[in-house]
N, C-alpha and C positions, 0 to 999 in steps of 0.2 A: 573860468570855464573857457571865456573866447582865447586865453594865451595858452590852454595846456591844447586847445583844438589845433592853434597854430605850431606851435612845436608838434604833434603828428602828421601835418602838413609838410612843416618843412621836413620832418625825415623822410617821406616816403617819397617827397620832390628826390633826395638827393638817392635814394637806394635805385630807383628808376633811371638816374643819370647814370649810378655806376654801372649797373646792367648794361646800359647801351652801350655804355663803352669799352666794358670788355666783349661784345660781341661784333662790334667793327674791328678789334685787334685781332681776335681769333680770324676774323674773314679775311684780313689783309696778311698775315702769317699764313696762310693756307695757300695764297697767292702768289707768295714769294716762292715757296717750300714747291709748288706746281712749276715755276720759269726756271728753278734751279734744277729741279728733275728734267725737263725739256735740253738746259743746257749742258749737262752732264753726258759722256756717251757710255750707250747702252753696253750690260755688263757682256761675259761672254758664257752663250747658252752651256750650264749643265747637262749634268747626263741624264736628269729627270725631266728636263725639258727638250729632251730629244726625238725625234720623230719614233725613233724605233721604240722608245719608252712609251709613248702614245698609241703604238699600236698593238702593244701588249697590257693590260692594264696590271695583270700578274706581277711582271716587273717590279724589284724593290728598287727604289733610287739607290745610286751608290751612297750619297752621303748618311743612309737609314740602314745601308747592309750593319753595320756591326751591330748597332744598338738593337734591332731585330735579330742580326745572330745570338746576343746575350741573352733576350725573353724565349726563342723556340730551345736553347740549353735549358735554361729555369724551366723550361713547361715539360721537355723531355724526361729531365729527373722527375716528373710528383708523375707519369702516369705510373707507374706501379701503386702508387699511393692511391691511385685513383679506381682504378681497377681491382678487380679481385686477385688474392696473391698464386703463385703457383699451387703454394701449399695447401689453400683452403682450396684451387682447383682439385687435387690430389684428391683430399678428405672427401669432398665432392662424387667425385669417380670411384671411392670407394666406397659409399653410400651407397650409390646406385648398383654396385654391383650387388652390394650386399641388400638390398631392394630385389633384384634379380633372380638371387638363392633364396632369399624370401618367399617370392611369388610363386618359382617353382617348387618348390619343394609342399608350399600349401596348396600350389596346384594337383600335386600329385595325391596327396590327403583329401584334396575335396573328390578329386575323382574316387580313389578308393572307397573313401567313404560310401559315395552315390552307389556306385558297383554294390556296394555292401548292403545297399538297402536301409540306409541312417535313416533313425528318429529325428523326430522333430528337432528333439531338446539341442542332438550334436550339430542338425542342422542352422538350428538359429546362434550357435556357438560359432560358426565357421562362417556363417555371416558377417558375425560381428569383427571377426579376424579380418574379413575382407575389405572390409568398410575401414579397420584401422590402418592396413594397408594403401588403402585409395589413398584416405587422408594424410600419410606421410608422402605418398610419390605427388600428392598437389604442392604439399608444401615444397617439397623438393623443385616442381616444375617452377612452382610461385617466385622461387630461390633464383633457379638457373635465366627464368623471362628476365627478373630484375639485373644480373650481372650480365647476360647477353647485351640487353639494350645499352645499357653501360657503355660496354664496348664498342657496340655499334655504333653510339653517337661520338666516341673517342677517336676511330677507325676513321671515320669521316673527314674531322677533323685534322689530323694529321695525314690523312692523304690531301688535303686543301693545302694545307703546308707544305709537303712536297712539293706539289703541284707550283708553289711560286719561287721555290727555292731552285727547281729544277732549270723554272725560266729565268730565272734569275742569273746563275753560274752558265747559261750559254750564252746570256748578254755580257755579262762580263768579261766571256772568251772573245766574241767579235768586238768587243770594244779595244781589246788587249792591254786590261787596266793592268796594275802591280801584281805582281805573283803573291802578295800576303792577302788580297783581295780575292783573287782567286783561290787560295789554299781555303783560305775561311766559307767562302762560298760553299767549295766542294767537300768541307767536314761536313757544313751543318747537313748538306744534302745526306751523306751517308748515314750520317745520326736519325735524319729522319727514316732514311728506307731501312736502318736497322727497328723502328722502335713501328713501324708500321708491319715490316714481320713478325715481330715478337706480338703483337697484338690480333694479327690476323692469325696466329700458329693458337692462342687462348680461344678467337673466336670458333676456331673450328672444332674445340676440343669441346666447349661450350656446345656447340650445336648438335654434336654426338651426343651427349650428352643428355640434351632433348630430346631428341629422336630414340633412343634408348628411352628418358621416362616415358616419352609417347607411345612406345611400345608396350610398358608396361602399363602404363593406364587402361591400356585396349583389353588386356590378359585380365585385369581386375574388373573390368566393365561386363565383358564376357562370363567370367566365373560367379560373379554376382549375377547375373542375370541365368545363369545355368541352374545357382543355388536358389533361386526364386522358386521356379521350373521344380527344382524337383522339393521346397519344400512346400510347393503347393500340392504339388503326388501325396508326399507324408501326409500333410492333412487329410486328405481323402482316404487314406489306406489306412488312418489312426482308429478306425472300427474293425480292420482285417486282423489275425492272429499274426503276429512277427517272431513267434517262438511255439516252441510245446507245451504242454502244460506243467505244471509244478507238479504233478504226482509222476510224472515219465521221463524227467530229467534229473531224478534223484540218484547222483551217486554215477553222474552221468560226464560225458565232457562235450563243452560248445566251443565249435571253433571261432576261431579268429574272427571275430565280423563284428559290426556295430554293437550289437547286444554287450561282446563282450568287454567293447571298448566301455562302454555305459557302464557296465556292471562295477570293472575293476577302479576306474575313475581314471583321471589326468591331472596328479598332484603337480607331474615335474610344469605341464602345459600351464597348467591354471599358476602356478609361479610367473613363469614368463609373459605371460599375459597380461599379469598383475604389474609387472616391472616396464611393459613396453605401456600401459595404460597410463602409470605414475607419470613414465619418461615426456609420456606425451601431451599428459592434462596438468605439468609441472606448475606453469602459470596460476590455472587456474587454483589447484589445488593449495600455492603459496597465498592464494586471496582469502581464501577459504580458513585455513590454519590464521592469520590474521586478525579477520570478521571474528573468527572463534572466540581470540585470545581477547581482542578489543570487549566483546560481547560478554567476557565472563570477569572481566574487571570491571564494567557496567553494573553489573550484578552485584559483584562485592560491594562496591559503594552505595547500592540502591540499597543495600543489607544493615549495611552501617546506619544508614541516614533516613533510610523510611521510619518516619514516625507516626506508625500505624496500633492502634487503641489497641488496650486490651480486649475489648468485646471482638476485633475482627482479627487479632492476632490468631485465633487459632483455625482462620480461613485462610489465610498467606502466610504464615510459618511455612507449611512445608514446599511453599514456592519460594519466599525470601532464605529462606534459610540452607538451601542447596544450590548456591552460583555455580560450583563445578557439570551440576546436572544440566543447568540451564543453559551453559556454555557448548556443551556437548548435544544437548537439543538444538542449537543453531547450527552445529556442524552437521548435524544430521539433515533440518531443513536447506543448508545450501547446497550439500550433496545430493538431492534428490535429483536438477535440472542434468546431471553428470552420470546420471544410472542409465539411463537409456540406452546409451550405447559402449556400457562399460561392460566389462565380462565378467561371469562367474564370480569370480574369486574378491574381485570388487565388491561389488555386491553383498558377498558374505562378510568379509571386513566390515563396511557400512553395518550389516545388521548388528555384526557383532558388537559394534563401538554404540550402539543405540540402544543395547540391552540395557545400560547404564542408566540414561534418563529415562528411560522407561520403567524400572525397579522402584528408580527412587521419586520420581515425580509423580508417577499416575495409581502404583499399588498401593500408597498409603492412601488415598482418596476411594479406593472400591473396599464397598462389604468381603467377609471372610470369604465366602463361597465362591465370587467375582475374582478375586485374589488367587485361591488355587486356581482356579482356570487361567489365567493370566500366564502364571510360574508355569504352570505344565504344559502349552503353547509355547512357550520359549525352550523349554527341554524338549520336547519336540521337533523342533528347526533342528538346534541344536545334534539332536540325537541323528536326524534324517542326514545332514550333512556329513555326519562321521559314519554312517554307512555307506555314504557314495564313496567317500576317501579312503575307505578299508581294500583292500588288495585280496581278495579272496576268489574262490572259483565259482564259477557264476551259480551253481545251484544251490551253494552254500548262503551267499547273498539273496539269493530268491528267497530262501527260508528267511532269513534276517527281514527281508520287507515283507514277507508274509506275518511275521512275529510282531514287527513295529505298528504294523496296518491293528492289529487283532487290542494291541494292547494302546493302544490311541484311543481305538472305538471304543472300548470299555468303559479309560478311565475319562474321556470324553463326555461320554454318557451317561455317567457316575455323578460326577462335577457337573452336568447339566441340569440332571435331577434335583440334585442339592439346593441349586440356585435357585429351580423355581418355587421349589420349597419354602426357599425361607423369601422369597419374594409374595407367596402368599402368604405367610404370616403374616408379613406387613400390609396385606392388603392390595397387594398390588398385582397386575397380568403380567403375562409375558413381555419379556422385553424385546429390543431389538435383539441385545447380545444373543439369547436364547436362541435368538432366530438365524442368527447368522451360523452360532454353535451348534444347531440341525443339520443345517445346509451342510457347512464342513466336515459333519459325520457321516451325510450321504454320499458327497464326494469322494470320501477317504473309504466308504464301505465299496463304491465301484471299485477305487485301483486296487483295493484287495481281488475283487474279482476279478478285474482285469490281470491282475500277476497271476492269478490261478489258473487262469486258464487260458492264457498266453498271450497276453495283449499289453506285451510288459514295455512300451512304447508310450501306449495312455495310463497306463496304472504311474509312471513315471511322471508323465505330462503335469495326471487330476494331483498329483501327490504335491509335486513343487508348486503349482497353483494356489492349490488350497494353505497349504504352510508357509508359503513366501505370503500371497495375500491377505492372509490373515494375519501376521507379523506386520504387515504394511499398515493394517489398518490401523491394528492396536498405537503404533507408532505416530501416523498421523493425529489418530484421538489426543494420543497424547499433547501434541503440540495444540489444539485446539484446548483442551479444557488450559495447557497452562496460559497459551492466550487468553482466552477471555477473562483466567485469575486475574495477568499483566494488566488486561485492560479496565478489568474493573477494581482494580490497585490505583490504577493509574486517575481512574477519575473520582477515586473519593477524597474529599474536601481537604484532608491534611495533608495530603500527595501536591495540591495542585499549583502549589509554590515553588514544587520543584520539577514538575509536568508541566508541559504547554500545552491544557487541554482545556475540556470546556470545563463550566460549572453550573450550567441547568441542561436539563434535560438529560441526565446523563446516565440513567437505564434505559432509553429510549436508544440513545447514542451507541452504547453498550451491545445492544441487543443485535442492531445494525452489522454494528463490526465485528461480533462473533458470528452473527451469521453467512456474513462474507468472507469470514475467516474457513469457518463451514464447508464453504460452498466452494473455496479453493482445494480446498485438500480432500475433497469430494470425486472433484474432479480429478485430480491426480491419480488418487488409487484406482478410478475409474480405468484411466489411463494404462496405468500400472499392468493393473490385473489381466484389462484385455490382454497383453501383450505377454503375462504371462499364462494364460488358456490357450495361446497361438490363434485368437481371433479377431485382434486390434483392425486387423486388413478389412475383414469381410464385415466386421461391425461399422467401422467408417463409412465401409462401399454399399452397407447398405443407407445406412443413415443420411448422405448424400443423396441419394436415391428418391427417401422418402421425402428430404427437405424439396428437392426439385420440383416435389410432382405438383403439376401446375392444376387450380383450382378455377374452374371457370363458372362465371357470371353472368348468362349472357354472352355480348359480346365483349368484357370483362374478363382478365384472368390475370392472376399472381400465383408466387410460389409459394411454399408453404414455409423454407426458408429467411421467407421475406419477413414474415409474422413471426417469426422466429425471435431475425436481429430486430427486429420492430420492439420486440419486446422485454430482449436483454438488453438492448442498447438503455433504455426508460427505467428498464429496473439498477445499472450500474451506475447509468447518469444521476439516478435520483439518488441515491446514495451519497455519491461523489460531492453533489449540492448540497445534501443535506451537512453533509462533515465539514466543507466549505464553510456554510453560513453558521455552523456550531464555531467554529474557529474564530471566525471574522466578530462574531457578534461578543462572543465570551472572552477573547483572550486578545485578541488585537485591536481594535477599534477602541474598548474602554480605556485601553493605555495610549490613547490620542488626547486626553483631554476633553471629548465632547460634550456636549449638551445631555442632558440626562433623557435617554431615550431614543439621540439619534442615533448610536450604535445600533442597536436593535432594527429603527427602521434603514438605516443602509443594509446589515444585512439579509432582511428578510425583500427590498426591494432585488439584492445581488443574487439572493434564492432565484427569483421568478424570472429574473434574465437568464440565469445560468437553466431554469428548464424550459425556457424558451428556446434556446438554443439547443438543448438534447432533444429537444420532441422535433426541430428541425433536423437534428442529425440522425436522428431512429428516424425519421421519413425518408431520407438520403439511403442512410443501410436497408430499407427496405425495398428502396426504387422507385419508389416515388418522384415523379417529375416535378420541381418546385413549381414548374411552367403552369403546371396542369392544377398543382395546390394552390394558385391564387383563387381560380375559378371555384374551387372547390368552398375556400374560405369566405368566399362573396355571396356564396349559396347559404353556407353555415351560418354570416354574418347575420342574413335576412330572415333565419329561424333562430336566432339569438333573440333577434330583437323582439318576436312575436311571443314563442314559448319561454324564454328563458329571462325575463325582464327580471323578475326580483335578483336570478343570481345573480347576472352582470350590475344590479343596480348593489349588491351585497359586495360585490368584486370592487365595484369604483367607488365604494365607499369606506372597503379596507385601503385602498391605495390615498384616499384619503386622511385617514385615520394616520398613516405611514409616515406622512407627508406633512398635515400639520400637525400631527402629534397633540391634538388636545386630551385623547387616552393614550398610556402607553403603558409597557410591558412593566408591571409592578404596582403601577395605580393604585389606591384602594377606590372603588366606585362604590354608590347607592345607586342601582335602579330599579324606581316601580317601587320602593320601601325595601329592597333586599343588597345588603353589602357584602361586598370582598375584593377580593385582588387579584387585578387582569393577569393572567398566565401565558395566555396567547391569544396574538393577533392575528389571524388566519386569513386565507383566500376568502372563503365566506363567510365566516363567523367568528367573533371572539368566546375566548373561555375565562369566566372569571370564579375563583375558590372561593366560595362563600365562606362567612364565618362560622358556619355551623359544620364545615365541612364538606356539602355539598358542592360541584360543579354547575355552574348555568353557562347554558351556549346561547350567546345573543346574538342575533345575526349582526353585522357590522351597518347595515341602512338603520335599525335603530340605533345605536351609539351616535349614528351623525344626526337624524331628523329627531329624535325626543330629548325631552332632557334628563340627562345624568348628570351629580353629582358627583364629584373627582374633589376628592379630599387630600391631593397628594401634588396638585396640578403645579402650583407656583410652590409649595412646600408643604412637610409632614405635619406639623402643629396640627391640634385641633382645641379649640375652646369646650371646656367644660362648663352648665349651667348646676346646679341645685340647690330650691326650695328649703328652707329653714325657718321654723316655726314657734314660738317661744311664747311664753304665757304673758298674760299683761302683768301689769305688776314689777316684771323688769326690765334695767336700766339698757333702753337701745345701743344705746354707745356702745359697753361695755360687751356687749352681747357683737356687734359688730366685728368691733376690735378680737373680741377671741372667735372668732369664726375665722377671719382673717390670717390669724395668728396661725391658726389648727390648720386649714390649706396650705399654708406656705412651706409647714413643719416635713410636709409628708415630701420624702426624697426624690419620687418621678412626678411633683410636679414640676414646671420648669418655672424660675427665678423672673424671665426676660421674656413677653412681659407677667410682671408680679399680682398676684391674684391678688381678686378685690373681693369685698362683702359688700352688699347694699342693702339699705331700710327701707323695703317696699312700700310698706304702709301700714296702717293697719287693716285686720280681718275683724270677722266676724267673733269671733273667739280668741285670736291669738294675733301676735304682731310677727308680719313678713317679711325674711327678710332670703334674699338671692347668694349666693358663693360664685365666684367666676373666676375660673383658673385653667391653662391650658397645660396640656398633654403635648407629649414628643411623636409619639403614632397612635392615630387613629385606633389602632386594632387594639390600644391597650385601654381605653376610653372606660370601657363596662367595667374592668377591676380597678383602676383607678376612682372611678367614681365611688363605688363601693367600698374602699379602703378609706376614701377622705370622709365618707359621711358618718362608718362608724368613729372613725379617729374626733368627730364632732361630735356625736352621740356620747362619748365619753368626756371630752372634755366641757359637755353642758353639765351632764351630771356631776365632774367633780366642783363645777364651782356655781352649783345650786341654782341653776337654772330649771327652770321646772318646762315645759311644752305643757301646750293644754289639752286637757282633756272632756269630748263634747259628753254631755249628761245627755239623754237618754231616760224617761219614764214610761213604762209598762202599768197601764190599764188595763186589767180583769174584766170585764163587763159580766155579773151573776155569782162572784165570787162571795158576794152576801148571801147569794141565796142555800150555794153548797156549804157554808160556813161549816152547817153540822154536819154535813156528810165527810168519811173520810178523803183525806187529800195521800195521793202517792207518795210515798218517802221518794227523796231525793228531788221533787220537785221545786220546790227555792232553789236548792243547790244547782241544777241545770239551769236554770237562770238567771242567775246570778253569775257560774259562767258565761253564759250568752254572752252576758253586758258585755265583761270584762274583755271578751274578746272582741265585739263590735269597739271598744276602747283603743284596743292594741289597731287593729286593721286598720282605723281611722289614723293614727298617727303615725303611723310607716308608711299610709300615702301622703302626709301633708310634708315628712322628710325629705322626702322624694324616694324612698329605699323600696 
């Protein structure tokens, strides 16, 4: 030890010595290299060390001219590369002009139109037109902002570059360097003021450019705001007459005006519309065809590989068994955020391609009656749409929608009939359908009156209203019932290996997410529909209105909106938690490996955070000042404590429960003499399934303060006892030994540990003896035991063991005296049964059975 210390001694002496001494060599090298610089004489100043180079700092040094004339050549070639090309300038400007002929020419059509006194319907079409307009001259401006700047920050730059090449070539004039010094100087200069015109001649073309979209933006800002204006008039005047009546225009001629644009239709328009909508939602529409194509080989394969039972085969057969339909149902649902602001023809498309999973998804699931209505609502659309496209003279058309109206209501009304017909055979009231199938017949019976007598404006309006929205719904439902099939595919038990979903609670779960499935596409058609009655504007402007109106308290007041988000924020958030904690508890957590149970309580602790934090974000969306909610909760705190003592004591007694887990979700318990198995451990209360079937709700402060019983805590085993009884006379042993034997034989009992027989002692009549053998679950205890004690019951009897039987003497007292009197027949014989059975009762309790 003391010589390997000294050998680290001595190197670290000599590493320290080298050190030193290359650091006196470096100091006296630096010494030398400083006396020889001093002796040496000074070089002779450059031309970058010239005063006139100092007082320009722009100045390149001559010895940098070249090598900087070789980077502004490399940088002058890539701006084209950099810039936007002539050519896509060109395309550019021909865009815009064609943007130009555009505007005007729908300028001149929306004027006419308004002149002409336009419907609603062509009004909200020329909207839409406007609005697609807007949105290409943004994109267009979006276009021109991006390459202007471009060049502007290019422009810049190489004006900086001139700017030193220019001081540059007149120092090297007054210096009177080399003429190849100079030639080069004065190239690069020219190269620069050539590419700084050529840049400045794009930017100006560029900024027209602008100024032209800008112009055009104003024209489309204007005309929308003119088409507002007057389809706010249309709605107001949609109760005035806008034609004659049907009985005075027979055979008759209408000029040129709205009416007859409406009548005859706009195939070639609604084409082009169609093409400039495609051109323009190309994107999205290639995501769209995508999702589709992805989502319907999803299908295939769910089709292939669901391995779903006979009993529920013939509930998702006709969901599993139509991936094309189903494919075409997601086209349909990702189309819907796209319809808004899509036109006519769009739209019709859409419907058309939705007839498809609508046929075949939702009409094999409705009754016969439900069915026809269904099929003749689509020939209907259908029908309506080929009389607006017919090219006919408008009185001839007016008949046609007087004929379509007459023979709608009929066989509407026909098909209504039927249905509730045969809905009361079965017992049942009106439905919603029925109810909706009124409404759209009242509707449909105005635009009849409205085309009679001359209000062919709203008879148009209630007509595509009623027929568009009514296809909408059908169409939404549809996606709703096949949702909830999806979902409730999804969560039953043979699915769930190849689903990531839960596996309890999972009609509850179910119920949840159809109902939010519901509640979306609820609201869409909601959507929808306003906008096509042309009342979305005034329904919102009221609805605002009413959410605003302030509700005062005293010196107290909030809005009614508050209460509102107060209350959707709590109803989505709790959902959202709930689907969380179904997740987290079911399908992630148990494939951690944990402890038997704690899954369950992380989840349900992760519940209570997560509505903690929603009941804090519904206070926020309500307006609620958190400032103000401490005060509030300190108040609440101190009538917690007073009134509400059992719940909070039930509260921190489930967080207990959570926490050490001596019950958990599955347990089998006994409380109070009554068993079964905990289901849920709740805010206040557990739920445990009795074995008889029944639910008990215990509050959680009993679970922690009395005692229960938990048969399942450290494991499932449970010990079985039973009573065996044997007559005297035989051999203990033997008797032992096959009782032993007869337990062991029976398959559910378990081997580990191996059941025992013991010789009690003896009784009064009979010798005792116990069986003891355990069970794998509790809950199977009662037929197990019953299974082993006949399986003993038999094997006493085949090897002549007798059990004993108690005797029993019956005293008469006066039976001497009736001797001679007669005795009732049958009397021995009922008593003699008696015995026989006090015999039997007596030994099936001393069995134990």
């Amino acid at each position: 030890m003391f010589k390997r210390r000294s050998i680290e001694y001595g190197w670290s002496r000599n590493l320290f010595a080298f050190i030193l001494i290359c650091t006196v060599g470096v100091q006296l090298a630096g010494s030398q290299s400083r006396r020889r610089t001093k002796a040496e004489p000074s070089p002779e100043p450059t031309p970058q060390a010239s005063p006139a180079a100092s007082i320009n700092p722009l100045i390149i040094a001559t010895p940098h001219v070249a090598a900087e004339a070789m980077q502004i050549n490399q940088r002058l070639r890539g701006v084209p590369d950099r810039l936007i090309s002539s050519e896509s300038l060109t395309e550019l400007e021909q865009q815009t002009n064609k943007l130009k002929d555009s505007t005007s020419e729908k300028a001149r059509k929306t004027e006419t139109a308004i002149q002409s006194g336009a419907i609603f319907t062509e009004l909200q079409q020329l909207s839409l037109d406007w609005e697609a307009l807007g949105k290409q001259v943004k994109d267009l401006t979006a276009t021109l902002t991006r390459n202007a700047t471009a060049i502007e920050n290019e422009l810049q730059s190489l004006k900086k570059d001139e700017s030193r090449w220019l001081a540059t070539n007149e120092f090297v004039k007054t210096q009177e360097s080399s003429p190849e010094l100079l030639e080069l100087t004065g190239k690069v200069v020219s190269d620069t003021s050539a590419a700084v015109k050529s840049v400045e001649e794009r930017r100006s073309r560029i900024v027209a450019l602008q100024q032209a979209g800008a112009t055009q933006s104003s024209i489309i800002a204007t005309e929308i705001e003119h088409l507002k204006k007057a389809m706010e008039e249309s709605q107001r005047s949609l109760l005035e007459p806008d034609s004659l009546p049907l009985w005075k225009v027979q055979f008759g001629s209408q000029p040129d005006g709205s009416l007859a644009r409406l009548m005859q239709g706009t195939y070639p328009e609604d084409i082009t519309r169609l093409k400039a909508f495609i051109r323009a939602k190309r994107t999205s529409l290639l995501v769209i065809a995508f999702l589709t194509v992805v989502a319907t080989g999803m299908f295939l394969r769910l089709n292939r590989v669901s391995g779903v039972s006979k009993t529920e085969e013939s509930k998702f057969d006709l969901i599993l068994n139509r991936p094309f339909s189903l494919g075409l149902l997601v086209f349909l649902v990702a189309m819907i955020p796209m319809l808004s602001d899509a036109p006519n023809s769009a739209v019709s498309l859409v419907n058309l391609i939705g007839i498809v999973p609508v046929l075949r998804l939702l009409k094999p699931r409705l009754t016969g009656s439900f069915q026809r209505l269904l099929v003749f609502l689509i020939a209907s659309v259908l029908a309506w749409n080929l009389i607006k496209a017919l090219h006919f003279p408008v009185w001839i058309k007016r008949d046609l929608m007087a004929l379509f109206f007459i023979t709608v209501i009929a066989v509407f009304a026909w098909l209504a009939h039927e249905a509730h017909r045969d809905n009361s055979s079965r017992g049942r009231g009106p439905t919603l359908t029925l109810l909706a199938t009124f409404v759209g017949i009242t509707l449909l019976l105005l635009a009849f009156l409205g085309n009679l007598f001359g209000y062919v404006g709203l008879a148009d309006l209630l007509t595509r209203g009623t027929l568009a929205s009514s296809y909408r719904a059908v169409a939404l439902y549809t996606v709703v019932v096949v949702g909830a099939s999806l979902i409730s595919l999804a969560l039953q038990p043979k699915t769930q290996q190849r689903v990531a979903l839960v596996r309890t609670d999972r009609d509850r779960l179910a119920r949840w997410l159809t109902l939010a499935l519901g509640a979306i596409t609820l609201l869409i058609w909601v959507h929808t529909t306003l906008n096509l009655f042309a009342v979305r504007e005034y329904f919102y402007s009221v609805t605002r209105s009413v959410l605003d109106y302030q509700i005062r308290i005293g010196s107290a007041g909030f809005a009614l909106g508050n209460i509102v988000a107060f209350v959707l924020t709590l109803l989505i958030g709790y959902l959202i938690a709930s689907v969380i904690r179904a997740i987290l508890g079911e399908e992630i957590l148990p494939r951690m490996n944990l402890a038997y149970g704690l899954p369950n309580a992380i989840a349900t602790v992760t519940h209570y955070v997560l509505l903690f934090l929603i009941f804090l974000l519904a206070l926020a969306a309500a307006g609620v000042e958190l400032s103000k909610f401490t005060v509030l909760t300190g108040a609440v705190g101190v009538g917690l404590g007073f009134g509400l003592q059992n719940v909070v004591n039930n509260f921190v007694s489930g967080l207990i429960l959570l926490f050490e887990r001596p019950v958990r979700v599955g347990d089998l318990l006994e409380v109070k003499g009554v068993g079964g198995q905990v289901t849920k451990i709740g805010v206040r209360s557990s739920t445990v399934h009795a074995f008889d079937g029944s639910d008990l709700i215990i509050p959680n402060a009993t679970l922690i303060s009395e005692q229960v019983t938990n048969w399942t805590l450290t494991g499932t085993r449970r010990q079985v006892f039973l009573n065996i009884h044997v007559a005297y006379g035989n051999d203990p042993t033997k008797v032992r030994d096959l009782l032993r034997t007869t337990a062991a034989a029976h398959p559910d009992v378990l081997d580990s540990p191996a059941p025992t027989a013991l010789f009690l002692g003896f009784g009064d009549s009979a010798l005792n003896f116990e069986v003891r053998f355990w069970a794998h679950r509790p809950e199977v205890v009662p037929e197990l035991r019953s299974n082993v004690a006949l399986n003993i019951a038999s094997a006493l009897d085949a090897a002549g063991i007798k059990v004993p039987v108690p005797q029993r003497t019956l005293h008469i007292t006066g039976l001497e005296q009736v001797r001679g009197e007669s005795v009732p027949d049958g009397f021995e014989e009922s008593e003699e049964k008696k015995r026989i059975q006090t015999e039997a009762d007596y030994q099936a309790k001393k069995m134990g059975l």
